[in-house]
C-alpha positions in Angstrom: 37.7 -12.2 14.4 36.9 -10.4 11.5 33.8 -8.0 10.6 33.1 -7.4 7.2 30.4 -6.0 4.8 28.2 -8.6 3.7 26.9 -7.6 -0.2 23.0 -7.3 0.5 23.8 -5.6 3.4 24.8 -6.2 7.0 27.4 -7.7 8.3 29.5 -10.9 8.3 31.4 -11.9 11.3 34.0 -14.6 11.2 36.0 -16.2 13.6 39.4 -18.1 13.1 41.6 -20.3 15.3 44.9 -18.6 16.5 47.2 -19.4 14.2 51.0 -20.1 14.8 53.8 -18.4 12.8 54.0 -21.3 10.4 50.4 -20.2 9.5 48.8 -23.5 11.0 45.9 -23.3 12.7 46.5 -24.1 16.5 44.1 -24.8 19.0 45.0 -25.3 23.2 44.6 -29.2 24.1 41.3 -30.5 25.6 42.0 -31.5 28.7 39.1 -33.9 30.0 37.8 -33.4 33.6 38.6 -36.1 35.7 35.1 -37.6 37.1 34.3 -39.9 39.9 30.8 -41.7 39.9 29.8 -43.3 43.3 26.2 -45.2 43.3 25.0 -48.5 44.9 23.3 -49.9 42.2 25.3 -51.5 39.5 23.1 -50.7 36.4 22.9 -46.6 37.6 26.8 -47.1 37.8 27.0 -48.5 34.4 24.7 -46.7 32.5 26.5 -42.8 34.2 29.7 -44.6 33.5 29.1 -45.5 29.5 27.2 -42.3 29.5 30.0 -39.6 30.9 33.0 -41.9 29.2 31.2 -41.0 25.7 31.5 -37.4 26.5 34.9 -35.9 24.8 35.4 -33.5 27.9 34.9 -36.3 30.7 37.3 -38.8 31.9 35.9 -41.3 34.3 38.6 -42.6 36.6 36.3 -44.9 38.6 33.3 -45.8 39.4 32.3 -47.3 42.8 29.2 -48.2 44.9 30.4 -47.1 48.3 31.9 -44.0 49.8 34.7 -45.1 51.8 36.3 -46.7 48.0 35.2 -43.2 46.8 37.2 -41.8 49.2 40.3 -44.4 48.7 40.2 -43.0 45.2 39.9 -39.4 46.1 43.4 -39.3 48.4 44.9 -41.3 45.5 43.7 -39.4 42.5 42.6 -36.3 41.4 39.5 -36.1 40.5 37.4 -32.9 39.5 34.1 -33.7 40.0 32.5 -36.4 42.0 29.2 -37.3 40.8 27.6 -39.5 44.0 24.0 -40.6 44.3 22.7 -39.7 48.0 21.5 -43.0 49.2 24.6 -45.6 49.3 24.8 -48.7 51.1 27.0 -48.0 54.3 27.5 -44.5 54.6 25.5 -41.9 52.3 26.2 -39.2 49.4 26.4 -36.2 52.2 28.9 -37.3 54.2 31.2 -38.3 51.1 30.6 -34.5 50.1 32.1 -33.6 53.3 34.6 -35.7 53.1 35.7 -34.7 50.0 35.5 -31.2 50.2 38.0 -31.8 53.1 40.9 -33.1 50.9 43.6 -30.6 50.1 42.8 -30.4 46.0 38.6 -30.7 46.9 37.1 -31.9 43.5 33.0 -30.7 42.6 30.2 -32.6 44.2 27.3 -33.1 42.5 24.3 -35.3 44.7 22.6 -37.4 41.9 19.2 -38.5 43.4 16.1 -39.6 42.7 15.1 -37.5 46.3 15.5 -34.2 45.2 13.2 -32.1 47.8 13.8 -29.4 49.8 15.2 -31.3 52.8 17.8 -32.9 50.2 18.6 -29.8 49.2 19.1 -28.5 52.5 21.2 -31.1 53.4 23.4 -31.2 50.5 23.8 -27.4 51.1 25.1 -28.1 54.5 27.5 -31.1 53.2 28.9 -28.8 50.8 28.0 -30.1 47.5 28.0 -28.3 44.7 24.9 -29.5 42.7 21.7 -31.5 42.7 20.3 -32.9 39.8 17.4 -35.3 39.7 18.0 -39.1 38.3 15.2 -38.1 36.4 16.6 -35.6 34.2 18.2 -36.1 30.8 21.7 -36.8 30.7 22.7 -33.9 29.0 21.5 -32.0 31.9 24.1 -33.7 34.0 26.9 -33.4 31.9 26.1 -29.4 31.6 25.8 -29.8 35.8 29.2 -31.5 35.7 30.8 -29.0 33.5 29.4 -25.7 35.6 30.6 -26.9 38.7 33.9 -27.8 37.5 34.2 -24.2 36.3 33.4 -23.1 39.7 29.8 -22.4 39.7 27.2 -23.8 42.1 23.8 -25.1 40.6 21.7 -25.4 44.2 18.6 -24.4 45.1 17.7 -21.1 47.3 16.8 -22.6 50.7 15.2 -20.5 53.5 16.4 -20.2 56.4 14.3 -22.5 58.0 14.5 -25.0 55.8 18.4 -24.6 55.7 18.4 -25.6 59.7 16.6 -28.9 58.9 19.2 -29.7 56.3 21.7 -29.1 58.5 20.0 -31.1 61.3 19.6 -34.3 58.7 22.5 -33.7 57.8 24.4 -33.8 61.2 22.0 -37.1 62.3 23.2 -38.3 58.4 26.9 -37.4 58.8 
Protein backbone atom coordinates (compact mmCIF):
# COMPACT_ATOMS: atom_id res chain seq x y z
CA UNK A 1 0.00 0.00 0.00
CA UNK A 2 1.19 3.27 -0.62
CA UNK A 3 -0.01 6.85 0.60
CA UNK A 4 1.05 9.69 -1.27
CA UNK A 5 0.32 13.45 -1.69
CA UNK A 6 -2.13 13.98 -4.30
CA UNK A 7 -1.28 17.70 -6.20
CA UNK A 8 -4.66 19.52 -5.34
CA UNK A 9 -4.40 18.32 -2.17
CA UNK A 10 -5.33 15.17 -0.21
CA UNK A 11 -4.26 12.06 -0.50
CA UNK A 12 -3.86 9.13 -2.90
CA UNK A 13 -3.83 5.65 -1.61
CA UNK A 14 -2.75 2.75 -3.85
CA UNK A 15 -2.70 -0.70 -3.42
CA UNK A 16 -0.47 -3.31 -5.25
CA UNK A 17 -0.45 -7.16 -5.40
CA UNK A 18 2.52 -8.82 -3.50
CA UNK A 19 5.01 -9.10 -5.74
CA UNK A 20 7.63 -12.09 -5.98
CA UNK A 21 11.43 -11.50 -6.15
CA UNK A 22 11.26 -11.72 -9.97
CA UNK A 23 9.12 -8.50 -9.70
CA UNK A 24 5.84 -10.33 -11.01
CA UNK A 25 2.94 -9.69 -9.52
CA UNK A 26 1.55 -12.81 -7.58
CA UNK A 27 -1.69 -13.35 -6.28
CA UNK A 28 -2.79 -16.72 -3.79
CA UNK A 29 -5.02 -19.22 -6.02
CA UNK A 30 -8.83 -18.96 -5.89
CA UNK A 31 -9.94 -21.87 -4.50
CA UNK A 32 -13.76 -22.31 -5.23
CA UNK A 33 -16.04 -23.48 -2.36
CA UNK A 34 -17.32 -26.74 -2.95
CA UNK A 35 -21.35 -26.46 -2.96
CA UNK A 36 -24.06 -28.96 -2.72
CA UNK A 37 -27.72 -28.01 -3.86
CA UNK A 38 -30.56 -30.41 -2.73
CA UNK A 39 -34.23 -29.40 -4.00
CA UNK A 40 -37.26 -31.51 -5.25
CA UNK A 41 -38.13 -29.66 -8.04
CA UNK A 42 -36.08 -30.04 -11.14
CA UNK A 43 -36.35 -26.42 -12.60
CA UNK A 44 -35.29 -24.79 -8.79
CA UNK A 45 -32.41 -27.41 -9.14
CA UNK A 46 -31.41 -26.19 -12.48
CA UNK A 47 -31.82 -22.73 -12.37
CA UNK A 48 -29.45 -22.62 -8.43
CA UNK A 49 -27.26 -25.03 -10.35
CA UNK A 50 -26.60 -22.72 -13.70
CA UNK A 51 -26.85 -19.82 -11.29
CA UNK A 52 -23.96 -20.82 -8.51
CA UNK A 53 -21.81 -22.75 -11.40
CA UNK A 54 -21.54 -19.02 -13.09
CA UNK A 55 -20.08 -17.77 -9.90
CA UNK A 56 -16.05 -17.77 -10.11
CA UNK A 57 -15.91 -18.72 -6.27
CA UNK A 58 -18.49 -21.66 -6.37
CA UNK A 59 -18.03 -25.14 -7.44
CA UNK A 60 -21.14 -27.26 -7.60
CA UNK A 61 -20.29 -30.85 -7.07
CA UNK A 62 -23.93 -32.03 -7.28
CA UNK A 63 -27.09 -31.38 -7.35
CA UNK A 64 -29.94 -33.71 -6.07
CA UNK A 65 -33.63 -33.78 -5.20
CA UNK A 66 -33.49 -35.94 -2.06
CA UNK A 67 -31.62 -36.00 1.14
CA UNK A 68 -30.58 -39.41 1.60
CA UNK A 69 -28.41 -38.82 -2.23
CA UNK A 70 -27.33 -35.53 -0.45
CA UNK A 71 -26.09 -37.36 2.14
CA UNK A 72 -24.41 -40.22 -0.20
CA UNK A 73 -22.56 -37.28 -1.56
CA UNK A 74 -21.70 -35.63 1.70
CA UNK A 75 -19.70 -39.04 3.20
CA UNK A 76 -18.09 -39.25 -0.28
CA UNK A 77 -17.14 -35.64 -0.92
CA UNK A 78 -16.38 -32.63 0.67
CA UNK A 79 -18.47 -30.25 0.28
CA UNK A 80 -18.48 -26.66 2.05
CA UNK A 81 -21.70 -25.49 1.89
CA UNK A 82 -24.97 -27.30 1.38
CA UNK A 83 -27.58 -25.22 -0.01
CA UNK A 84 -30.99 -27.47 0.63
CA UNK A 85 -34.61 -26.31 0.17
CA UNK A 86 -36.79 -27.33 3.42
CA UNK A 87 -39.59 -29.22 1.85
CA UNK A 88 -38.11 -32.40 -0.11
CA UNK A 89 -39.92 -35.35 -1.21
CA UNK A 90 -39.08 -38.18 1.43
CA UNK A 91 -37.34 -36.75 4.17
CA UNK A 92 -37.04 -32.75 4.65
CA UNK A 93 -34.19 -29.90 4.61
CA UNK A 94 -33.94 -30.06 8.69
CA UNK A 95 -33.12 -33.32 9.09
CA UNK A 96 -30.43 -33.29 6.24
CA UNK A 97 -28.96 -30.25 8.31
CA UNK A 98 -28.60 -32.56 11.15
CA UNK A 99 -27.29 -35.00 9.41
CA UNK A 100 -24.76 -33.19 7.90
CA UNK A 101 -23.60 -31.25 10.68
CA UNK A 102 -22.91 -34.77 12.10
CA UNK A 103 -20.16 -35.74 9.49
CA UNK A 104 -16.66 -35.48 10.70
CA UNK A 105 -15.65 -32.38 8.07
CA UNK A 106 -19.55 -30.70 8.68
CA UNK A 107 -19.91 -28.39 5.46
CA UNK A 108 -22.44 -24.89 5.93
CA UNK A 109 -26.16 -25.34 5.67
CA UNK A 110 -28.11 -22.96 4.30
CA UNK A 111 -32.37 -23.78 4.29
CA UNK A 112 -33.50 -22.23 0.92
CA UNK A 113 -37.34 -21.88 1.28
CA UNK A 114 -40.10 -20.24 0.12
CA UNK A 115 -41.40 -20.79 4.16
CA UNK A 116 -39.35 -18.54 5.81
CA UNK A 117 -41.40 -17.70 9.19
CA UNK A 118 -40.59 -17.72 12.47
CA UNK A 119 -41.36 -21.42 13.09
CA UNK A 120 -38.90 -22.25 10.04
CA UNK A 121 -36.55 -20.38 11.57
CA UNK A 122 -36.90 -21.89 14.79
CA UNK A 123 -36.55 -25.12 13.44
CA UNK A 124 -33.70 -24.61 11.25
CA UNK A 125 -32.06 -23.07 14.42
CA UNK A 126 -32.57 -26.41 16.21
CA UNK A 127 -31.35 -28.53 13.05
CA UNK A 128 -28.23 -26.57 13.05
CA UNK A 129 -28.24 -24.79 9.82
CA UNK A 130 -26.47 -22.02 9.31
CA UNK A 131 -28.72 -19.69 7.19
CA UNK A 132 -32.14 -19.03 5.77
CA UNK A 133 -32.79 -17.20 2.87
CA UNK A 134 -36.13 -16.80 1.13
CA UNK A 135 -36.54 -18.34 -2.63
CA UNK A 136 -37.73 -15.05 -3.11
CA UNK A 137 -34.72 -13.08 -2.80
CA UNK A 138 -32.23 -12.23 -5.51
CA UNK A 139 -29.57 -14.47 -6.23
CA UNK A 140 -26.95 -12.42 -5.34
CA UNK A 141 -28.31 -12.46 -1.95
CA UNK A 142 -27.66 -16.14 -1.85
CA UNK A 143 -24.42 -16.32 -3.11
CA UNK A 144 -23.29 -13.45 -0.41
CA UNK A 145 -25.32 -16.13 2.21
CA UNK A 146 -23.23 -18.92 0.80
CA UNK A 147 -20.02 -17.08 0.99
CA UNK A 148 -20.63 -15.79 4.94
CA UNK A 149 -21.36 -18.97 6.12
CA UNK A 150 -18.53 -20.68 4.47
CA UNK A 151 -16.35 -18.13 6.35
CA UNK A 152 -17.95 -19.15 9.44
CA UNK A 153 -20.55 -16.73 10.12
CA UNK A 154 -24.27 -17.48 10.85
CA UNK A 155 -26.95 -15.39 9.00
CA UNK A 156 -30.24 -16.53 11.29
CA UNK A 157 -32.73 -14.86 12.73
CA UNK A 158 -33.04 -13.90 16.70
CA UNK A 159 -35.68 -16.31 18.00
CA UNK A 160 -37.23 -15.96 21.42
CA UNK A 161 -37.25 -18.27 23.57
CA UNK A 162 -40.61 -19.29 23.06
CA UNK A 163 -40.58 -19.51 19.76
CA UNK A 164 -37.21 -21.37 19.81
CA UNK A 165 -39.14 -24.41 21.85
CA UNK A 166 -41.66 -24.67 18.88
CA UNK A 167 -38.76 -24.96 16.49
CA UNK A 168 -37.33 -27.46 18.29
CA UNK A 169 -40.66 -29.29 18.88
CA UNK A 170 -41.28 -29.22 14.76
CA UNK A 171 -38.29 -29.98 14.51
CA UNK A 172 -38.13 -33.15 16.64
CA UNK A 173 -41.84 -34.35 15.03
CA UNK A 174 -39.83 -33.28 11.43
CA UNK A 175 -36.56 -35.12 12.24
Amino acid sequence: MTISAHPNGGSAIGVAPPVSQQGEARCAPLVPKRLLVVDDHPAVRAGLRELLADVADFEVVAALATAEAAMDVAERERIDVAVVDYQLGGRNGLWLSRKLKRLARPPAVVIYSAYTDGVLAAAAVAAEADAIVSKGKLGIELCDAIRRVASGHRDLPVVPPRLAEIGRASCRERV
